[in-house]
C-alpha positions in Angstrom: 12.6 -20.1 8.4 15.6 -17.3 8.2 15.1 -14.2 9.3 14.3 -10.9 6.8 14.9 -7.3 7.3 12.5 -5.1 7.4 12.9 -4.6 3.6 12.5 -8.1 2.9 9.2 -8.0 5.3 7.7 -5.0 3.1 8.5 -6.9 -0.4 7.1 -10.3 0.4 3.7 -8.4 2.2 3.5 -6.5 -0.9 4.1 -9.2 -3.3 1.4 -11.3 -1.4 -1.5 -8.3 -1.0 -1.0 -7.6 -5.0 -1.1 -11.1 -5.4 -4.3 -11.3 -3.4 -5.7 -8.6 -5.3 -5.2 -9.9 -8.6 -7.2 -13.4 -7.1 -10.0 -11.1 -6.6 -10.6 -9.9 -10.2 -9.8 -6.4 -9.3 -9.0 -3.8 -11.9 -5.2 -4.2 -12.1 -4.3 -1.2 -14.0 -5.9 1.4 -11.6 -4.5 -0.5 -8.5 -0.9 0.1 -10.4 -1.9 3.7 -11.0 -2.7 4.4 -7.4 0.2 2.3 -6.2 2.3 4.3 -7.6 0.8 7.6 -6.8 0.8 6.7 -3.0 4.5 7.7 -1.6 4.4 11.0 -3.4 0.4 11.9 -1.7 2.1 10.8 1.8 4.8 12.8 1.2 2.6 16.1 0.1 -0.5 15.5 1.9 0.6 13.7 5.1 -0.1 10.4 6.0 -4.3 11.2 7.9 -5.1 12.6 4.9 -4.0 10.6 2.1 -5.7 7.4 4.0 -9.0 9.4 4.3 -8.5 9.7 0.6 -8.3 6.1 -0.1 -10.2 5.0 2.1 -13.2 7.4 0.2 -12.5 6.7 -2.9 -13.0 3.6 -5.5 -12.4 -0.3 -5.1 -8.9 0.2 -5.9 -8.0 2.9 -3.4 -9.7 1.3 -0.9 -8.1 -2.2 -1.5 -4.8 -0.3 -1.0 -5.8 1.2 2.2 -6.5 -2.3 3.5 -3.5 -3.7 2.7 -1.6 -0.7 4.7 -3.9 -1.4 7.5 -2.8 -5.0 7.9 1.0 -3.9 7.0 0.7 -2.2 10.5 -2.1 -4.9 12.3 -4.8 -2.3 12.5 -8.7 -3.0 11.5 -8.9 1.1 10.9 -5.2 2.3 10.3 -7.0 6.3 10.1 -9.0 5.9 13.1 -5.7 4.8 15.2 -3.4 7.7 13.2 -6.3 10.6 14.5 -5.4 9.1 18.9 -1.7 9.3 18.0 0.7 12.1 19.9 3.2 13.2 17.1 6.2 11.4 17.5 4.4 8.4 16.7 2.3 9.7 14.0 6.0 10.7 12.6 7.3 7.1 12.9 4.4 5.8 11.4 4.1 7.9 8.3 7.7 6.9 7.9 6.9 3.4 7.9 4.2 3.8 5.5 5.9 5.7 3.2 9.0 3.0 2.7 5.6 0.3 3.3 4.3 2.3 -0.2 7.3 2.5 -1.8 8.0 -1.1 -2.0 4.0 -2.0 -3.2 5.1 0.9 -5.7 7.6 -0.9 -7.0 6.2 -4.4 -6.7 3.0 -3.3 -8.2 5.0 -2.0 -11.2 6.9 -4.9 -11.8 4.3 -7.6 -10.7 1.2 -5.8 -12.8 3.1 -5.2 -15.8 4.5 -8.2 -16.4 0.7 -9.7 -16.4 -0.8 -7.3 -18.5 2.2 -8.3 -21.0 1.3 -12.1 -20.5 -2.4 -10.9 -22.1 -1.1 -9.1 -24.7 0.7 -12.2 -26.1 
């Protein structure tokens, strides 16, 4: 198997969870809508509080917050942020918000190109 950036890595993890998703019958266009809205809450509400967020809110949400919990191996990704000294928290956020950018853009690419398919 060759070996991917860490670019690569985020692209094929968030091809496969929006793939999983759609398996699951979920609700396609609000997971695109809070896709996309996710990089912009990191950046303006900081990482702790944009997962408590999600991880409150509806089917959708919550299915996102999952998938950035198994981006970084963790069965409660807001319960390990809260033990966290700074530096790490900072390094983490980071890696989120480039994690959220890519399922951004994959979500936008990947979900409309279904929703076209049912139009036709």
């Amino acid at each position: 198997m060759p070996l991917k950036n860490k670019s690569q890595e985020k692209a094929s993890f968030a091809v496969e969870a929006i793939k999983e998703f759609k398996g699951k019958g979920g609700n396609l266009a609000e997971f695109k809508r809070y896709a996309k809205r996710l990089p912009s809450m990191i950046l303006r509400n900081g990482l702790i509080l944009t997962l408590a967020f999600y991880k409150a809110k509806s089917e959708a949400h919550q299915s996102i917050y999952q998938i950035l919990c198994r981006w970084f191996k963790k069965s409660d990704l807001l319960e390990e942020l809260m033990s966290k000294d700074a530096l790490t928290y900072r390094q983490m956020s980071k890696e989120a918000l480039e994690f959220a950018t890519w399922l951004q853009r994959i979500a936008d690419a990947e979900i409309e190109e279904e929703e076209s398919r049912e139009e036709r």
